[in-house]
N, C-alpha and C positions, 0 to 999 in steps of 0.2 A: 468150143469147150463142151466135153462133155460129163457128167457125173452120174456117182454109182451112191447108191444109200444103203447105210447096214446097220438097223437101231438108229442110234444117235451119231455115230457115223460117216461121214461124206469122204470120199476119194474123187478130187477133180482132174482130169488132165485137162490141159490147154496147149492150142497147136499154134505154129506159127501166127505171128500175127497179130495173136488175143493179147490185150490188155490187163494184166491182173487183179487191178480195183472193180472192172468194168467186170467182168468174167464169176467174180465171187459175189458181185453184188447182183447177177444176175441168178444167183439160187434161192433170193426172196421171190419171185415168180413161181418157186415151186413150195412155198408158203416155209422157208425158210427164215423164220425172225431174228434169232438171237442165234450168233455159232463163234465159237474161240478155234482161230488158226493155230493148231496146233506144229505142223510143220509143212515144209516145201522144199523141192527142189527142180531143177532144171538150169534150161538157159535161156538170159534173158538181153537186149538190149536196148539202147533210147531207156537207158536206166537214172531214173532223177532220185537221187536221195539228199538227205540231210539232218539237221540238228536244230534243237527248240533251244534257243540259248537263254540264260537267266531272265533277261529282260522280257520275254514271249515274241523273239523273234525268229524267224525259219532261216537258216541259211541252207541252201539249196547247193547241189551241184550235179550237172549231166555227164554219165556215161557212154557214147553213145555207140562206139565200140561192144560188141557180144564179153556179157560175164557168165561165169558160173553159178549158179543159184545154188549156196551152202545150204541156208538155214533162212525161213518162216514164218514168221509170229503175229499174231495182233486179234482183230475181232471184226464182228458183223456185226450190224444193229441198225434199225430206225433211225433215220438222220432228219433235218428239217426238209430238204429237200429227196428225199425219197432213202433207198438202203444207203450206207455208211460204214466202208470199209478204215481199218485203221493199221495199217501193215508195217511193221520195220523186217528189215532183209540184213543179209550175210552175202556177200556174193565177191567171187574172186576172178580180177582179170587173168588173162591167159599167162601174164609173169607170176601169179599167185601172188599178187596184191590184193590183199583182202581188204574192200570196203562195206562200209554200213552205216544201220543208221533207218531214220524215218521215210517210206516210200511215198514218194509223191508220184513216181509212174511207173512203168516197165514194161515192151513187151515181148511176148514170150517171143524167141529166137529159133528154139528147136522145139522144144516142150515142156512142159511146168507139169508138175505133181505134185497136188496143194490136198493134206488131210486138215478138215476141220470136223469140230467136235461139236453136235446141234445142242442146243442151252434151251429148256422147255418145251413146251409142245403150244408151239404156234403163238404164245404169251411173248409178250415182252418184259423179258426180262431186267433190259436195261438200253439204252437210246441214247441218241445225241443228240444237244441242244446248244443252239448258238447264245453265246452269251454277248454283252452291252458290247465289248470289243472284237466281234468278230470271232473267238475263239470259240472253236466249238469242244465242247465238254463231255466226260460220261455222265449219265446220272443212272439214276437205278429205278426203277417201276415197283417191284414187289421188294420193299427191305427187309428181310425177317429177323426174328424177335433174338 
């Protein structure tokens, strides 16, 4: 993985191999706190997505087959256990079956180009916290008026 910074800014590629929770949550090392994924794309596979269903359950399912990486989204933040990616994906197998949904892994196949958008300067601005059941939550640091 590597990244380029422009302002508030980031452009990541990631090459065969990398991970994309792993990969983005490796830009807190370069004092990276707070940043909203803005978009992505590439290919990816060993792709697990899913869905938070009413009750606060995951259901999961593996691709493990190479998709297309459409579309991007989510955040970075302080987690309990270190940085805290929260990523939902777009991504299309080779019949142009389009799946999506909440990322629980992926990794990248050919290459990923992931822009995220840096949120304060070095503050936290907002973080994750496990709550009584396990679910871990956003919360906010600085709420303003």
């Amino acid at each position: 993985m590597e990244f380029s910074r422009s302002g508030n800014d980031i452009f990541v590629r990631m090459d065969p191999g990398d991970e994309l929770h792993e990969s983005i949550q490796q830009l807190s090392k370069s004092g990276i706190v707070n940043a909203s994924i803005t978009s992505g794309i590439g290919r990816v596979r060993n792709t697990e997505i899913g869905f938070l269903d009413s009750e606060g359950v995951y259901h999961k399912k593996m691709y493990v087959e190479p998709m297309e990486l459409l579309s991007t989204q989510g955040n970075l933040a302080p987690g309990p256990n270190g940085p805290f990616t929260h990523i939902h994906i777009v991504a299309s197998e080779d019949d142009h079956t389009v799946r999506g949904g909440h990322l629980f892994t992926a990794t990248v196949a050919v290459t990923a180009e992931i822009h995220l958008r840096v949120l304060g300067d070095n503050e936290r601005i907002f973080e994750r916290e496990k709550t009584e059941n396990d679910f871990i939550k956003l919360t906010f640091c600085n709420i303003g008026d």
